[in-house]
NULOKE-936247 format. One record per residue (C-alpha): x, y, z; residue in three letters; residue number from 1. Coordinates in steps of 0.001 Angstrom, whole numbers. Each point is the difference from the previous one (the first is absolute). Layout:
BEGIN
@c1:X&c2:Y&c3:Z&r:Ala&k:NUM
...
//
This chain:
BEGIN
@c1:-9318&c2:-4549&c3:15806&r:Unk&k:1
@c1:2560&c2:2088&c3:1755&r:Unk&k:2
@c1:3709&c2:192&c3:-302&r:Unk&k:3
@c1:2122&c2:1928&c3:2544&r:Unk&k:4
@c1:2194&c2:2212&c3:-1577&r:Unk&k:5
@c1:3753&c2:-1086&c3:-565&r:Unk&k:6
@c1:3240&c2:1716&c3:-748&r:Unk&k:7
@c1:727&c2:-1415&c3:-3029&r:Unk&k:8
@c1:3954&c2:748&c3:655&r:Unk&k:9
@c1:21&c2:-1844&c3:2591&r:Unk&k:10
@c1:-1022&c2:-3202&c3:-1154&r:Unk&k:11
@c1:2136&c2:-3297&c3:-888&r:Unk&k:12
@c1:638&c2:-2053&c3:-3237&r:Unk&k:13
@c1:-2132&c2:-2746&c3:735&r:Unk&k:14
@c1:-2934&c2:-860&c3:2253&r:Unk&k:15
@c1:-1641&c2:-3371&c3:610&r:Unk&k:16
@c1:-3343&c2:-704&c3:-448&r:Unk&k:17
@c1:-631&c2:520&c3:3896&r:Unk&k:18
@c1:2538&c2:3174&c3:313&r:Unk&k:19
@c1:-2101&c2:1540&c3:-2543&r:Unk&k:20
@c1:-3575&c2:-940&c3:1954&r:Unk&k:21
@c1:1798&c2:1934&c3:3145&r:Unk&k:22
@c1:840&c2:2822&c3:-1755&r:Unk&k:23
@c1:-3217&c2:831&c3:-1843&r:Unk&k:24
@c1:-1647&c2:-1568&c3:3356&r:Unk&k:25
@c1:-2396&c2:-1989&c3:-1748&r:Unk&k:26
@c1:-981&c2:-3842&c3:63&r:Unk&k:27
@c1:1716&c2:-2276&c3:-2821&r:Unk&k:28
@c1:-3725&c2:-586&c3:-1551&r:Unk&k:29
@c1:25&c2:3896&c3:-236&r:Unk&k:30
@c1:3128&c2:144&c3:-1503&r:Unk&k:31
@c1:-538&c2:-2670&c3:-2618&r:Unk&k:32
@c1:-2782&c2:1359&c3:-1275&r:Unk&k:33
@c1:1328&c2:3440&c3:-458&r:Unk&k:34
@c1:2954&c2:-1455&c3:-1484&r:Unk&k:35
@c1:-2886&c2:-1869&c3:-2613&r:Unk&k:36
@c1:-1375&c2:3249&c3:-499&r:Unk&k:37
@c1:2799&c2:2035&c3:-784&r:Unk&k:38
@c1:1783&c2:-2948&c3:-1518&r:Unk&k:39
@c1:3700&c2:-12&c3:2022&r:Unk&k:40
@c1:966&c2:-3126&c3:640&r:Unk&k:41
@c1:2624&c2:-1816&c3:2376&r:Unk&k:42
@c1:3130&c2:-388&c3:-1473&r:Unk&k:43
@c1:2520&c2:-2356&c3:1683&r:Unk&k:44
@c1:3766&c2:1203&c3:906&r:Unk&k:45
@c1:3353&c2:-2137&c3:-444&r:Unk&k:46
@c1:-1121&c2:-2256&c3:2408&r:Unk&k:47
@c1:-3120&c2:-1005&c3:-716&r:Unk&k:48
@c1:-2645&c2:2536&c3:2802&r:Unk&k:49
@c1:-2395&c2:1552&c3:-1794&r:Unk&k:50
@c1:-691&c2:3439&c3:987&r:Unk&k:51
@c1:121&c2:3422&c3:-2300&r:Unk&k:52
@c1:2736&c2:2102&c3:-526&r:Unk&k:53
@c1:20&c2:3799&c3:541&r:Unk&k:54
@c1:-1320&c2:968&c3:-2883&r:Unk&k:55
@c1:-3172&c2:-2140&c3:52&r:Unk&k:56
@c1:-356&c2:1340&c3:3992&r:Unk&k:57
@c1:28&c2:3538&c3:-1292&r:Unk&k:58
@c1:-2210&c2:-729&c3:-3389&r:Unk&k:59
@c1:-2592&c2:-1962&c3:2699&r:Unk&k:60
@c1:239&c2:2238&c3:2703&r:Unk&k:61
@c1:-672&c2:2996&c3:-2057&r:Unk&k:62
@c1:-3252&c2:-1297&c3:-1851&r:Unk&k:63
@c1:-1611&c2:-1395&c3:3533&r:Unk&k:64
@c1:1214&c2:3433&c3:2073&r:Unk&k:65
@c1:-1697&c2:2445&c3:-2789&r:Unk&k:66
@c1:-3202&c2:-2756&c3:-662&r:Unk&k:67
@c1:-991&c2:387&c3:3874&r:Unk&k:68
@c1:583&c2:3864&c3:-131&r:Unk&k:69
@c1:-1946&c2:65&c3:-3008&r:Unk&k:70
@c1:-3052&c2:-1858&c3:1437&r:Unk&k:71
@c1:-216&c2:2140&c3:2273&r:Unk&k:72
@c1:-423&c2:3084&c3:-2079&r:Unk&k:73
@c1:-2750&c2:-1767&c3:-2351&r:Unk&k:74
@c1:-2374&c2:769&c3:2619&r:Unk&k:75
@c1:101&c2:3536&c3:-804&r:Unk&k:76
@c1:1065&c2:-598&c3:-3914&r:Unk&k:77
@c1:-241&c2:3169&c3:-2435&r:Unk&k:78
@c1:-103&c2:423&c3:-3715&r:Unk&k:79
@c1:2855&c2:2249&c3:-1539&r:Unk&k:80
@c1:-2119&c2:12&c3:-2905&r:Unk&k:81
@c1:-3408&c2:834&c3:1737&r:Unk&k:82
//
């Protein structure tokens, strides 16, 4: 799984469960299961929408961004210590 690559700078405090499925494009199945995975969970603001704040966007983001650039370089994986 994919992630396009954000601007972290740019973002804003909070996004809802469905802002955050737009921004990392992916379905809300997707995104609950990498949120199971990489345990970040939905928090809910002062009135009651869950969503995450910036720091669990940037924390998430960063994890699935370098995971699908990673898979793509275990093809062609190399030992340091060979």
């Amino acid at each position: 799984m994919s992630v396009p690559y954000i601007n972290y700078k740019q973002l804003e405090e909070f996004y809802t469960i469905k802002g955050t499925c737009e921004l990392f494009e992916m379905s809300k199945s997707e995104l609950k299961a990498a949120c199971e995975k990489y345990n970040v969970q939905p928090r809910q603001n002062e009135i009651g929408v869950y969503g995450f704040v910036k720091y669990d966007i940037c924390r998430l983001h960063n994890l699935l961004y370098y995971e699908g650039r990673n898979h793509d370089s275990d093809v062609r994986e190399e030992d340091p210590w060979a």
